[in-house]
VEXDREN-2710 file (C-alpha; in Angstrom, 1 decimal):
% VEXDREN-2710
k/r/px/py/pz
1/UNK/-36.6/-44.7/30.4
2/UNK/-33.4/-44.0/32.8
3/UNK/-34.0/-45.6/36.3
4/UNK/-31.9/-44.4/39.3
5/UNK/-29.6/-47.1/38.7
6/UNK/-28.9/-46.4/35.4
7/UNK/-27.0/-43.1/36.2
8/UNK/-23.8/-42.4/36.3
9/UNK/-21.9/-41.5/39.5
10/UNK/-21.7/-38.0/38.0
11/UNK/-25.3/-37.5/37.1
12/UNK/-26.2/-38.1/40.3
13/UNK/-24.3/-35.0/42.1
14/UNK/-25.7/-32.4/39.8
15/UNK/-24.3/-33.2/36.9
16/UNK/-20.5/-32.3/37.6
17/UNK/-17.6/-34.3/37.2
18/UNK/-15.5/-35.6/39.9
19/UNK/-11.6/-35.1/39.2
20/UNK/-8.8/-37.3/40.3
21/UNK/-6.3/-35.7/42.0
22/UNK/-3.3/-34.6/39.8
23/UNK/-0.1/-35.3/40.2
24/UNK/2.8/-32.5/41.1
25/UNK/3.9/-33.7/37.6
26/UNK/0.8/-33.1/35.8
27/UNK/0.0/-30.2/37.8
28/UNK/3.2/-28.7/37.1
29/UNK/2.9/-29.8/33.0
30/UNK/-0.6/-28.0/33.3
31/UNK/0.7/-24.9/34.5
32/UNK/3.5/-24.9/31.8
33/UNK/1.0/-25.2/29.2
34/UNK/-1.4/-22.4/30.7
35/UNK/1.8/-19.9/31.0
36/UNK/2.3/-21.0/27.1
37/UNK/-1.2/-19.9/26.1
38/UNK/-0.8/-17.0/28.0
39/UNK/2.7/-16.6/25.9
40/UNK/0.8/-17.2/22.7
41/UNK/-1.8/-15.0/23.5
42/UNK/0.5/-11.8/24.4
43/UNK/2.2/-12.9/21.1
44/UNK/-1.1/-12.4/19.0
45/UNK/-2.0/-9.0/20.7
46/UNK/1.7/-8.0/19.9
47/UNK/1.6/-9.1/16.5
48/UNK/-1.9/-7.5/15.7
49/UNK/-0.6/-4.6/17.4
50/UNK/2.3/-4.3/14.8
51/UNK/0.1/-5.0/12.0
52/UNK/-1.8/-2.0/12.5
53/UNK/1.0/0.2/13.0
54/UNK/2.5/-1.1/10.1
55/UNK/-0.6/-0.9/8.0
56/UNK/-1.4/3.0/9.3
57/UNK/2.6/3.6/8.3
58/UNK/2.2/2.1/4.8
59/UNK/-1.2/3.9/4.4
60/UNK/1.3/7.4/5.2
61/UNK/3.6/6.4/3.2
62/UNK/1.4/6.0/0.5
63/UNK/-0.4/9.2/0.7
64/UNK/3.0/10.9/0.9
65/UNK/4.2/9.1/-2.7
66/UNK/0.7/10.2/-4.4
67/UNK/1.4/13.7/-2.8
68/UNK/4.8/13.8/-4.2
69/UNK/3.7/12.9/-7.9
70/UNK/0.5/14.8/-7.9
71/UNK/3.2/17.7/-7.4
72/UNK/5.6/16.2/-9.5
73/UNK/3.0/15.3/-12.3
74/UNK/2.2/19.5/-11.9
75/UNK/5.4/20.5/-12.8
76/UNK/6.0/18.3/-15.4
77/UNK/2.2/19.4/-17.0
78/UNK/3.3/23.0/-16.7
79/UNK/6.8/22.2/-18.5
80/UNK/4.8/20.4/-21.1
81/UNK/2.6/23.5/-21.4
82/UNK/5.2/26.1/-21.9
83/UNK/6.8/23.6/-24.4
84/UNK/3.0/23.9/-26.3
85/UNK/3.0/27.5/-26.2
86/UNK/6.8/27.9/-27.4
87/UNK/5.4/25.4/-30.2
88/UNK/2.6/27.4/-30.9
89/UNK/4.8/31.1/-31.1
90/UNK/7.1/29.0/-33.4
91/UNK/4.1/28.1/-35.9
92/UNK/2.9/31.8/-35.5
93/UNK/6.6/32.8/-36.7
94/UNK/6.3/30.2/-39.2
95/UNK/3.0/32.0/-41.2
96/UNK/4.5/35.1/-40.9
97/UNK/8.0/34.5/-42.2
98/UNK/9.5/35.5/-45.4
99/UNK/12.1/34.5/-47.4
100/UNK/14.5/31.4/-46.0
101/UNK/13.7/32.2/-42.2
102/UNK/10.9/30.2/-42.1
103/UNK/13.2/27.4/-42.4
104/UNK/15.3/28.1/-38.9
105/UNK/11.6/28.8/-37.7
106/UNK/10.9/25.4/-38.5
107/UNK/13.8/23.8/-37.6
108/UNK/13.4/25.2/-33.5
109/UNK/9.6/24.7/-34.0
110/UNK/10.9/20.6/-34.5
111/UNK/13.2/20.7/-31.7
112/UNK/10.3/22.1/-29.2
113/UNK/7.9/19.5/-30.2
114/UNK/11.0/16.7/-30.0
115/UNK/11.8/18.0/-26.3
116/UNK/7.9/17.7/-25.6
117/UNK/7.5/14.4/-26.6
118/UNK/10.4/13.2/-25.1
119/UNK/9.0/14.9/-21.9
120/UNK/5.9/13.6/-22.3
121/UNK/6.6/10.6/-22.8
122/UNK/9.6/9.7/-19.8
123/UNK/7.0/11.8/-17.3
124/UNK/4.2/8.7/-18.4
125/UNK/6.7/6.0/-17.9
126/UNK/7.5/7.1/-14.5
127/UNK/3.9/7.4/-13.7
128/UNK/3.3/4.3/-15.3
129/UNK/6.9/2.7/-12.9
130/UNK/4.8/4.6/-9.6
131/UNK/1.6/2.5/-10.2
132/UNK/3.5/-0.6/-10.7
133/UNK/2.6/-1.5/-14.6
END
């Protein structure tokens, strides 16, 4: 197949190529370029480094927001409730009443159940704002 003479120079000495000599120009242009990909590479490990910190802060500052409306949505759920059992006196009051007082009965029973709903329904809206939809 190959005979002696058929080899290249470099097959011959093991298999490794012979170099030419650089230049001071070239040798200097290849350092330059070596300090760059060193440059690059410090850039990288500084910018994954950032990334990570940024992610673990995001990640904080989202389990601080959900904290913050789990509490928030508690309160408001414990308004609500007190609004249902103010509601629920008023139609107790309601049964019982005689005469023309069932009327102003009726009318604070409405205004409970209108303070509710309007409760209700700006506490969904802002939960609804915090999950972006």
């Amino acid at each position: 197949m190959f005979t002696e003479a058929s080899k290249k120079p470099s097959q011959e000495r093991g298999g490794k190529r012979s170099r030419a000599a650089l230049s001071r120009e070239a040798k200097a242009a290849y350092g330059e370029i070596r300090q760059g990909v060193k440059h690059l590479e410090k850039s990288m490990g500084e910018i994954q480094r950032g990334l990570r910190k940024t992610e673990r802060k995001i990640e904080a500052d989202a389990r601080a927001r959900v904290r913050e409306l789990r509490k928030d949505a508690h309160t408001q759920l414990n308004l609500l409730k007190s609004k249902q059992r103010a509601a629920a006196r008023s139609l107790k009051n309601l049964s019982t009443a005689a005469g023309e007082s069932w009327r102003e009965v009726k009318v604070s029973a409405d205004s409970i159940l209108a303070e509710g709903r309007a409760t209700a329904g700006a506490v969904a809206e802002r939960f609804r704002r915090a999950l972006g939809g």
